[in-house]
LUMGUKOL-725164 format. One record per residue (C-alpha): x, y, z. Coordinates in steps of 0.25 Angstrom, whole numbers, padded with zeros to 4 digits, always signed. Layout:
# LUMGUKOL-725164
XYZ/...
This chain:
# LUMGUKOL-725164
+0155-0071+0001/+0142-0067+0006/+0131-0073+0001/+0117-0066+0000/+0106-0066-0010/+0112-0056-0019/+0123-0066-0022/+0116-0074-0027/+0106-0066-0036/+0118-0060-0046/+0114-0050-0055/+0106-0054-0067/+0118-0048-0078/+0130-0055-0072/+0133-0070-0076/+0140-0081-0067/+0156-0079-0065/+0157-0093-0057/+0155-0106-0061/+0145-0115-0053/+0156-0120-0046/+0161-0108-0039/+0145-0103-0036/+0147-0106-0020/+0160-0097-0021/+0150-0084-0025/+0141-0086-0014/+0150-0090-0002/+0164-0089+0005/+0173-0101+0003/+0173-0104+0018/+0166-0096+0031/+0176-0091+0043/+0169-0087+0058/+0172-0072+0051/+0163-0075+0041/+0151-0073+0052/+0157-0062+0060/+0152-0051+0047/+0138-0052+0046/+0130-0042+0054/+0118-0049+0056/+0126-0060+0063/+0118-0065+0075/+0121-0073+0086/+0114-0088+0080/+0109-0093+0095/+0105-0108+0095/+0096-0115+0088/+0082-0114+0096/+0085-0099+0098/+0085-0085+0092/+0086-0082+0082/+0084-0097+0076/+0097-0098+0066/+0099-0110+0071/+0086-0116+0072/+0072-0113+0078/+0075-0126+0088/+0086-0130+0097/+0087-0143+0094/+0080-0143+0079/+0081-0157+0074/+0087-0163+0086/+0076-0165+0091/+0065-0162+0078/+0068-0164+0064/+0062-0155+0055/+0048-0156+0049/+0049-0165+0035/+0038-0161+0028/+0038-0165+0014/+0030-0155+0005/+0020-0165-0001/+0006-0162-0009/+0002-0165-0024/-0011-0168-0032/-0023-0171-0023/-0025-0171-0009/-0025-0187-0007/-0011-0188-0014/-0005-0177-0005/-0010-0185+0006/-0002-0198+0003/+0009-0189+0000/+0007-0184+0013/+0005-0198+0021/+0015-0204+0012/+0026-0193+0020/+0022-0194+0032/+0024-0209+0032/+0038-0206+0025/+0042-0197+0038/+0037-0184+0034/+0034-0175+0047/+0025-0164+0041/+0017-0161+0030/+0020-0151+0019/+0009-0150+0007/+0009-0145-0005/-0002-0139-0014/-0005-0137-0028/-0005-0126-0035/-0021-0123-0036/-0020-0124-0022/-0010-0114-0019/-0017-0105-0027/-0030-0106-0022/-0037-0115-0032/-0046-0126-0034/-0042-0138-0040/-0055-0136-0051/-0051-0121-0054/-0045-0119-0068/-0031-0114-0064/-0029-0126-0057/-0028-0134-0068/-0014-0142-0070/-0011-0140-0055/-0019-0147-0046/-0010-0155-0037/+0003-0152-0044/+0010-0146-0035/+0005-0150-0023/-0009-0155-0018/-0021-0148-0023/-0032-0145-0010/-0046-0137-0015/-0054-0141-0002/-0054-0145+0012/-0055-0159+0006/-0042-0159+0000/-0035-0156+0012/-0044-0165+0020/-0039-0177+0010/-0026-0170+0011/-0022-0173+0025/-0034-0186+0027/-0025-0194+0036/-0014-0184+0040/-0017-0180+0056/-0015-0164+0054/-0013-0164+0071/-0001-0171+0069/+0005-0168+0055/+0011-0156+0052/+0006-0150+0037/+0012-0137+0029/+0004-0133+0018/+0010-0125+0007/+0001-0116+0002/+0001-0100+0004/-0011-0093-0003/-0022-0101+0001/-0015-0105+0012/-0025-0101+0023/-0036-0107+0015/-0028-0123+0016/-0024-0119+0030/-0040-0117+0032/-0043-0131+0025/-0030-0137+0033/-0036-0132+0047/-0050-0138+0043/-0045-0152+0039/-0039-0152+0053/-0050-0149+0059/-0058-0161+0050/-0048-0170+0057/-0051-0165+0069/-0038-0159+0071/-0037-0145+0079/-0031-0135+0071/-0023-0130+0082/-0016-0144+0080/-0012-0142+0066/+0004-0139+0064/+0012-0137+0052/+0013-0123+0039/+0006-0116+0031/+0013-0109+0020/+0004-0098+0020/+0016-0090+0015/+0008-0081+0002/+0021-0070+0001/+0029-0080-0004/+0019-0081-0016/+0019-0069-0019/+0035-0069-0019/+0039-0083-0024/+0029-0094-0026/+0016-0086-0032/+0005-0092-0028/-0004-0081-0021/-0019-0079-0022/-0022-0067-0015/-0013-0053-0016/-0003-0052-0004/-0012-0044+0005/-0024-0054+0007/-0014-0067+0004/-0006-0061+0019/-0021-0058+0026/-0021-0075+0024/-0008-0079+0028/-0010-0071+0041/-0025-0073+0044/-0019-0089+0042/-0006-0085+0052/-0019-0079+0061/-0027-0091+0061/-0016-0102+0063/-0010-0094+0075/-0023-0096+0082/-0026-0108+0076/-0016-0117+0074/-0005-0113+0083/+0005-0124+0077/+0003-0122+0061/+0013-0112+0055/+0003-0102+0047/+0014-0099+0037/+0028-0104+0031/+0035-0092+0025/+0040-0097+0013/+0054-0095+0007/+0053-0109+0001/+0046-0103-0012/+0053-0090-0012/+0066-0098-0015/+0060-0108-0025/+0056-0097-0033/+0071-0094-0034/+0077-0085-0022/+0088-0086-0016/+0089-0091-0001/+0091-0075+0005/+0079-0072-0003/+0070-0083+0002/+0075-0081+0017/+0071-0067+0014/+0059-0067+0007/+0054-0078+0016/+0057-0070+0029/+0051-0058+0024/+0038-0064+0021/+0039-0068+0035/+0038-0055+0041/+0028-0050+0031/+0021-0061+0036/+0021-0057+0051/+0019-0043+0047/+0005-0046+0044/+0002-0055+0055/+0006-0043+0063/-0003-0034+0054/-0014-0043+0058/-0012-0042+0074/-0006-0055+0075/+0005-0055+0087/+0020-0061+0083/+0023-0071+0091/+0008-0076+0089/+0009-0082+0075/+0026-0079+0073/+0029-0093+0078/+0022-0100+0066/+0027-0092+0055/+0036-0102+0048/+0044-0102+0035/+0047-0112+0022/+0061-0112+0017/+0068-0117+0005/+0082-0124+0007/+0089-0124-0006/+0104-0130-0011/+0112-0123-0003/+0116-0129+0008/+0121-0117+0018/+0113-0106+0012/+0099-0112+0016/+0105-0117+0030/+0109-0102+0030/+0095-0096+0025/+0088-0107+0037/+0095-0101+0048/+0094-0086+0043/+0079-0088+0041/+0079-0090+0058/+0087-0082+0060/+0081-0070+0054/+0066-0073+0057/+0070-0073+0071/+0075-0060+0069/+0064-0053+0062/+0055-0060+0072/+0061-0055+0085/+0066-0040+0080/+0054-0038+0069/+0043-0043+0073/+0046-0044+0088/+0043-0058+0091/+0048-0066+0106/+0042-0078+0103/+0053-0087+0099/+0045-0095+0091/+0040-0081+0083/+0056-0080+0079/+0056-0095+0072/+0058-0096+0058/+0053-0111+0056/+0054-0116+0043/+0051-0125+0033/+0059-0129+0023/+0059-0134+0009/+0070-0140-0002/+0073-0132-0014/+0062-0137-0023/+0068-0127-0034/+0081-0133-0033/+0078-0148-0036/+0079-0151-0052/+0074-0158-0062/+0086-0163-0068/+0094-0174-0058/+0080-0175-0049/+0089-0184-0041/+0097-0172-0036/+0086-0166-0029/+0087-0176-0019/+0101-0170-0014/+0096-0154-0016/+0085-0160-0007/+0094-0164+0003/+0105-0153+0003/+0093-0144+0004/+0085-0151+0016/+0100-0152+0023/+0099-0136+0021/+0085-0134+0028/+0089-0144+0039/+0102-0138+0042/+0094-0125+0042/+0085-0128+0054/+0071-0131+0044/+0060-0135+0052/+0052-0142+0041/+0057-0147+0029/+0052-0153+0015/+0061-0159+0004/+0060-0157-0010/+0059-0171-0019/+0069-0173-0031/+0057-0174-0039/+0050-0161-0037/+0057-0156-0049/+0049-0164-0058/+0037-0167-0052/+0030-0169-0038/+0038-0176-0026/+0034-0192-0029/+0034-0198-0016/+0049-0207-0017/+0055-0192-0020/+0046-0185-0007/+0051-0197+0002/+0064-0195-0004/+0064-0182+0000/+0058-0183+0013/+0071-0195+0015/+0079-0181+0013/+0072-0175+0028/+0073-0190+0035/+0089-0193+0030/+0092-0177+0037/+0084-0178+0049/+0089-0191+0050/+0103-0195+0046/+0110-0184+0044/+0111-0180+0058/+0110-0165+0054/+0098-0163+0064/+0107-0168+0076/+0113-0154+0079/+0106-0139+0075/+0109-0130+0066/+0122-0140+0061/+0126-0128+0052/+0126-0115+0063/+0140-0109+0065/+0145-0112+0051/+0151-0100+0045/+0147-0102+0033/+0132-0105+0038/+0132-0093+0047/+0137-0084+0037/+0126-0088+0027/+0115-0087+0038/+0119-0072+0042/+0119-0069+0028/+0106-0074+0023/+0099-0069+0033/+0107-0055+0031/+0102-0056+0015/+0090-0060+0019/+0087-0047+0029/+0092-0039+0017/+0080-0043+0008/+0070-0043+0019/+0074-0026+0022/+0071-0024+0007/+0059-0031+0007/+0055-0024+0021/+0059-0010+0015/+0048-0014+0002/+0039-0015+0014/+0037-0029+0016/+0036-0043+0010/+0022-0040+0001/+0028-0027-0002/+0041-0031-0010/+0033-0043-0015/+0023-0034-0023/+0036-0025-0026/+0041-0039-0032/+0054-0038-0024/+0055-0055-0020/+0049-0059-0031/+0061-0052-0039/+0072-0057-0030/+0067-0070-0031/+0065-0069-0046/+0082-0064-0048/+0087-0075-0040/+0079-0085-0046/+0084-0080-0059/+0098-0080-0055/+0098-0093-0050/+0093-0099-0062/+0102-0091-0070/+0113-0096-0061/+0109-0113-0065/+0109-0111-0080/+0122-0103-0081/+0129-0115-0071/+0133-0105-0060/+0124-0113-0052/+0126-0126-0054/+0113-0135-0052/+0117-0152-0053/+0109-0159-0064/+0105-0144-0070/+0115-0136-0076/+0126-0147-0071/+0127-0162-0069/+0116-0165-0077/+0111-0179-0085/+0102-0182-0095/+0094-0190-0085/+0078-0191-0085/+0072-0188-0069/+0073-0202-0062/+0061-0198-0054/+0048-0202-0054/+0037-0190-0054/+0024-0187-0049/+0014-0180-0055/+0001-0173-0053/-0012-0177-0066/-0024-0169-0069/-0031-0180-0060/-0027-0172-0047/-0036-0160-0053/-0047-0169-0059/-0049-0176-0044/-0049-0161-0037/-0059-0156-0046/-0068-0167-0044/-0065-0165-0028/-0069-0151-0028/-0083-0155-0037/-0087-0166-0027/-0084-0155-0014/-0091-0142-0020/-0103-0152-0023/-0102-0157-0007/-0098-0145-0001/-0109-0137+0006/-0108-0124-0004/-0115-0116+0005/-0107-0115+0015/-0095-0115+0007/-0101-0103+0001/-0103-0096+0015/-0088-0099+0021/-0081-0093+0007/-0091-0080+0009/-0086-0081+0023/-0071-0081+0017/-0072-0070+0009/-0082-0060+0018/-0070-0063+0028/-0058-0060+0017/-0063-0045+0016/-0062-0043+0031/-0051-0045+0041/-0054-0058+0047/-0044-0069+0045/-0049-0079+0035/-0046-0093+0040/-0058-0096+0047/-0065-0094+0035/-0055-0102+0026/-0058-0113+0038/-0071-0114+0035/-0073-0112+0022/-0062-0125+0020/-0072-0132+0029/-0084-0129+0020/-0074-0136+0009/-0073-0123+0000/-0063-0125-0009/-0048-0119-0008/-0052-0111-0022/-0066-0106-0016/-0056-0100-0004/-0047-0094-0012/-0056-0085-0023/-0065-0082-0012/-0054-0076-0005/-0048-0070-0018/-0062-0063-0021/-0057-0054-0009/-0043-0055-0008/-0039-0054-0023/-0029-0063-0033/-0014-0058-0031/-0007-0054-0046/+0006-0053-0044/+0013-0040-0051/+0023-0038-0061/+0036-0034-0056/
């Protein structure tokens, strides 16, 4: 049977005719012959790994001779705790830094502002200044550690205050390696935390892809998220899909700008979920290279090979951990980082079997981090590349994802493009059906989820939790009094009338976000100066 998205999103008005057990038997054929592969269309010849069009890898030797990037996502309450967090990995093993920030932070406010309160530092570290990022990374050389930052609207304003702490340590900027998320499209379709309408949020991302391909030759400028997509509830064509697509909306405005291909191409990179099933994210892996390659080379003419590349990071299926049975999450935690290393990740975080309950402690993040070191090391799975090419099964799944994938990104191109269908609604709505049929699916029992709706106890949680006080706020607040009053005010007040002079003309904004970081303006300064030009995005009714 053929498995595609629609198989999985059933109509609203039927009800379930098979029992959990017999689910698999819905989606897929009981075995796979060398038939099996000589149907599909699309089918392509797979080359090597190292070579076009990258199914099976983007390197020839992959983790032969380099494992992949283990960068545990890390940041909560102020900027001093994230920094032992941060130390605290790095001694553990840790390769690369991943931060997190807080929800004020994603939205472009300071700790002090009204709306932040109850947030600050809950979800990930709260930064309102150059200070913060400066305590952040005291004592972590940025020449030689490789940092993501998570953050996507004000994204270019935390790239500005990253490029001026590396310059207080006197470290090049053109030295700097690692991502920036940067990615706003998949707010506006998944994750919803946008400042700006779509128009002026793209004019950042790309004046950021300018800057960085000039600047910083070896900092990714963007990771294209399908992570969040699929949290919100797609399935896996959908986030391959929607993913992709961003990705060429993406390098349509670079285009736009007078930017060359192969100029910035070669550091675009991407963020991926990998979710339960085994097959079906080693399938979506290698169709994701597979099909960038593709659209690369024969859409957007390309010849760089690095240009055709889709590297990715990858991240474990926070949705898919549970409350109930906590202790379970540490084997969907495995099964899933199995996934994205039989996938060819380049990077990859694991999720704790806490973060259902509250933020990672450090025994559940060094647990987790274990997970990464007991692959790389003891499995022996990094000893040959791409263990799972020339399944049947795999192949099958891998031509057909990509095909359902293409299927959706031709309706989305015949909408007129990413922006387009997401003001018409069109992934938000997809995403919204298969979320709902998916939870529909665990609470009548066709799915089956262990400790949920089967196997369960009446046992309490044995984990112990961190959480985040109103102290962190209280601290942040006081910070910010003592900086305004140290601050030189004036010149403040020049560089964010500098800013906004420059937001209604052409010019591309990060020098200006540089220097007024520098003067120690104030993430929430930034932000409302820039929105007093650009506008506050409200989304529609669909």
């Amino acid at each position: 049977m053929k498995m595609t998205g629609a198989d999985k999103v059933s109509s609203k008005t039927s009800e379930p005719e098979k029992s959990a057990d017999t689910v698999s038997e819905q989606r897929y054929q009981p075995f796979y012959r060398p038939e099996d592969l000589a149907d599909l269309g699309y089918q392509r010849d797979l080359g090597d790994p190292g070579e076009f069009p990258y199914t099976r890898g983007v390197h020839s030797t992959m983790y032969r001779e380099k494992l992949w990037t283990m960068r545990q996502f890390s940041g909560f309450g102020s900027p001093e705790e994230t920094n032992r967090r941060s130390k605290f990995l790095l001694e553990k093993g840790q390769t690369g830094l991943s931060i997190a920030f807080d929800l004020p932070t994603l939205m472009g406010l300071d700790s002090d502002n009204p709306f932040s309160e109850g947030e600050v530092g809950k979800c990930g570290v709260v930064i309102d200044s150059l200070e913060d990022m400066e305590i952040l990374f005291e004592g972590i050389p940025l020449d030689r550690v490789t940092t993501s930052m998570t953050i996507n609207a004000p994204a270019a304003v935390l790239l500005a205050m990253y490029v001026a702490v590396a310059e207080k340590q006197g470290v090049d900027p053109a030295h700097l390696s690692g991502t920036l998320q940067n990615d706003i499209l998949k707010e506006f379709i998944a994750q919803k935390e946008w400042i700006y309408p779509p128009e002026p949020s793209m004019r950042l991302v790309v004046n950021s892809i300018q800057f960085c391909t000039q600047h910083l030759p070896r900092y990714n400028s963007i990771s294209i998220s399908g992570y969040h997509i699929r949290e919100a509830g797609s399935t896996a064509v959908q986030e391959l899909a929607f993913t992709l697509r961003d990705g060429i909306e993406y390098v349509e405005w670079c285009l736009r700008a007078g930017m060359k291909v192969d100029e910035f191409a070669p550091r675009l990179s991407f963020f991926f979920d990998s979710h339960n099933n085994l097959f079906e994210e080693v399938a979506k892996f290698r169709a994701a290279r597979q099909l960038w390659a593709y659209i690369m080379r024969d859409r957007f003419g390309a010849r760089e090979k690095r240009s055709w590349m889709c590297r990715f990071h990858t991240h474990t299926a926070g949705c898919s951990l549970t409350a109930q049975q906590p202790l379970n999450n540490v084997i969907r935690t495995a099964i899933q980082a199995l996934a994205a290393v039989l996938g060819g990740t380049n990077s990859l975080h694991t999720t704790s079997m806490d973060e259902a309950l509250a933020l990672p402690t450090e025994a559940a993040v060094q647990m987790a981090l274990r997970t990464q070191q007991i692959l790389a090391h003891e499995s022996g799975i990094p000893d040959t590349v791409d263990p799972l090419g020339g399944s049947f099964f795999v192949e099958r799944l891998t031509q057909e994802v990509e095909g359902e994938a293409r299927k959706y990104m031709e309706t989305i191109d015949g909408m007129g493009g990413m922006i387009s269908a997401i003001e018409k609604g069109f992934p938000q709505r997809e995403i919204q059906e298969a979320s709902y049929q998916h939870q529909r699916a665990v609470e009548t029992g066709e799915k089956l989820v262990v400790g949920v709706n089967e196997f369960q106890t009446d046992e309490s949680p044995p984990v112990e939790t961190l959480r985040i006080g109103p102290e962190t706020r209280k601290g942040q607040c006081q910070r910010l009094d003592k900086l305004r009053s140290r601050r030189d005010t004036r010149a403040v007040k020049r560089a964010l009338s500098e800013l906004k002079e420059a937001a209604r003309s052409d010019k591309n904004l990060m020098p200006l976000l540089i220097e007024a970081a520098k003067e120690y303006a104030t993430l929430g300064e930034i932000c409302e100066t820039l929105k007093e030009v650009f506008g506050e995005y409200r989304e529609p009714s669909f």
